[in-house]
C-alpha positions in Angstrom: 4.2 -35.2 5.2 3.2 -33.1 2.5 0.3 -31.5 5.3 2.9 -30.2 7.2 4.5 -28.7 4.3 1.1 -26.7 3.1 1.4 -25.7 6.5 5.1 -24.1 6.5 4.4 -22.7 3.4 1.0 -20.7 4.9 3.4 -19.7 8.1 6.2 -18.2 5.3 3.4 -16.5 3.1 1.8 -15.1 5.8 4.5 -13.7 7.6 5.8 -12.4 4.5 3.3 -11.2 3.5 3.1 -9.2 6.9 6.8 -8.0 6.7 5.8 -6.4 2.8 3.0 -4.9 4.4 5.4 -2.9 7.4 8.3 -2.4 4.8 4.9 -0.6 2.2 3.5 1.2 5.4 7.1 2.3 6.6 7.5 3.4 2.8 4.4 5.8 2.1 5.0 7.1 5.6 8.3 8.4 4.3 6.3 10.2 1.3 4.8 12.9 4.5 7.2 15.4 6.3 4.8 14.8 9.2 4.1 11.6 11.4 1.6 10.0 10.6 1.0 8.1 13.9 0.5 11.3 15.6 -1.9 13.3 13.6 -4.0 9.5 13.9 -3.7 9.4 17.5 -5.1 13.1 17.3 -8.1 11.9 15.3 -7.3 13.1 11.6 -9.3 10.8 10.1 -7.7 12.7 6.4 -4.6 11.0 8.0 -5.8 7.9 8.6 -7.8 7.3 5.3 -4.8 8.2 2.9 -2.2 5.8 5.2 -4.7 3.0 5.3 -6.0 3.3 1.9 -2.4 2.7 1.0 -2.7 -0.4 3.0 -5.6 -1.9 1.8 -4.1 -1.3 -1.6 -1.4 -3.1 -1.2 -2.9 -5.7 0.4 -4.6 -6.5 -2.8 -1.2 -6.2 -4.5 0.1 -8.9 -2.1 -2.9 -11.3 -2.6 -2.6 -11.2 -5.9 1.4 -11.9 -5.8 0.4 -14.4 -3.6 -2.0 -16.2 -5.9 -0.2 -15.5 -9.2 3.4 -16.3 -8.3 5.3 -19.4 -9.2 7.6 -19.0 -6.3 8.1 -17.5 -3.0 10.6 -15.7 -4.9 8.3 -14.4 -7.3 5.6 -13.2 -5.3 8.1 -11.0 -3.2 9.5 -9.7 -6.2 5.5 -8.6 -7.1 4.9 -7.1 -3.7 7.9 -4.9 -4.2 6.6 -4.2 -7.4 3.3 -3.0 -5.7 4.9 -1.1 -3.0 6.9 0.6 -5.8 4.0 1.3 -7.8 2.0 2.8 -5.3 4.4 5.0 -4.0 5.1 5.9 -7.7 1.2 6.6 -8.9 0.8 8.8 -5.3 4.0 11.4 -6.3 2.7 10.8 -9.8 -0.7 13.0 -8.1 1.2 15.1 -5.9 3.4 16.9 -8.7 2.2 15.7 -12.1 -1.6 15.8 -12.0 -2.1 18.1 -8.8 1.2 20.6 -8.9 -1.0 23.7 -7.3 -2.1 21.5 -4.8 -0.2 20.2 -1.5 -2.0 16.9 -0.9 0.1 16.0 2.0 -0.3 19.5 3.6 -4.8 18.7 2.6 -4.7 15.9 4.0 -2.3 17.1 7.3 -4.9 19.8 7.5 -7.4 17.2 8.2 -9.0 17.5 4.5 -11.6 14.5 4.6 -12.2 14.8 0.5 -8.7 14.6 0.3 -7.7 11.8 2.2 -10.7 9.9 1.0 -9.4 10.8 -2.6 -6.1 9.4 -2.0 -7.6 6.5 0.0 -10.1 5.4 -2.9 -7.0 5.8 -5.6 -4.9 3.7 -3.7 -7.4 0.8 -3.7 -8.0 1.6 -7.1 -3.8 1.3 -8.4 -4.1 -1.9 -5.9 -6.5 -3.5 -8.0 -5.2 -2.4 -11.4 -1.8 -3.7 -10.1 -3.1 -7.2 -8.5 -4.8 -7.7 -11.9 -2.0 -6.8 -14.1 -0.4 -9.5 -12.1 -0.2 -12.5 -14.7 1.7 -14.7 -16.6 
């Protein structure tokens, strides 16, 4: 019996862990005034590298909520945490560190160095934040 309970728990993880994932994407797209899908089905790979940068990044948030946690509980509560943090960190750049520059409009313009900025950043906060993730 207790197979089939490692089992259900893998089936709730997982799909949780897939829901966090939509909820963080659906987030960060709200931090664009532009849709995101389109400009990737046009080919701006700027687009696509700051979106899915965001993604990886919180993927390594969720694995590490995932291993850390002492409770399903728990390791939602951390992958909010994540999501929150990213989006926080990414307005952080936007109007703190980078107020003369638009990085949304950079990286709607197609701005490769941008996007692949805001892409390596956001696997960077991931892995601060999936590290920082300890008792």
């Amino acid at each position: 019996m207790k197979v089939m309970s490692y089992i259900v728990n893998f089936f709730i993880y997982t799909i949780l862990g897939f829901v966090l994932m939509g909820v963080g994407i659906g987030l960060f797209s709200l931090t664009t005034k532009f849709s995101e899908r389109e400009l990737i089905r046009e080919g701006n790979m700027a687009v696509a590298l700051k979106l899915w940068g965001k993604g990886i990044g919180l993927a390594i948030v969720i694995y590490g909520a995932w291993s850390n946690s002492v409770s399903l509980l728990d390791a939602v509560l951390w992958g909010a945490i994540g999501i929150i943090t990213q989006i926080l960190v990414y307005l952080a750049l936007e109007y703190i560190f980078t107020p003369k520059t638009n990085l949304a409009k950079k990286v709607e313009e197609g701005n490769l160095a941008v996007g692949f900025s805001l892409f390596a950043i956001s696997i960077i906060v991931g892995l601060i934040v999936a590290g920082s993730m300890s008792y």
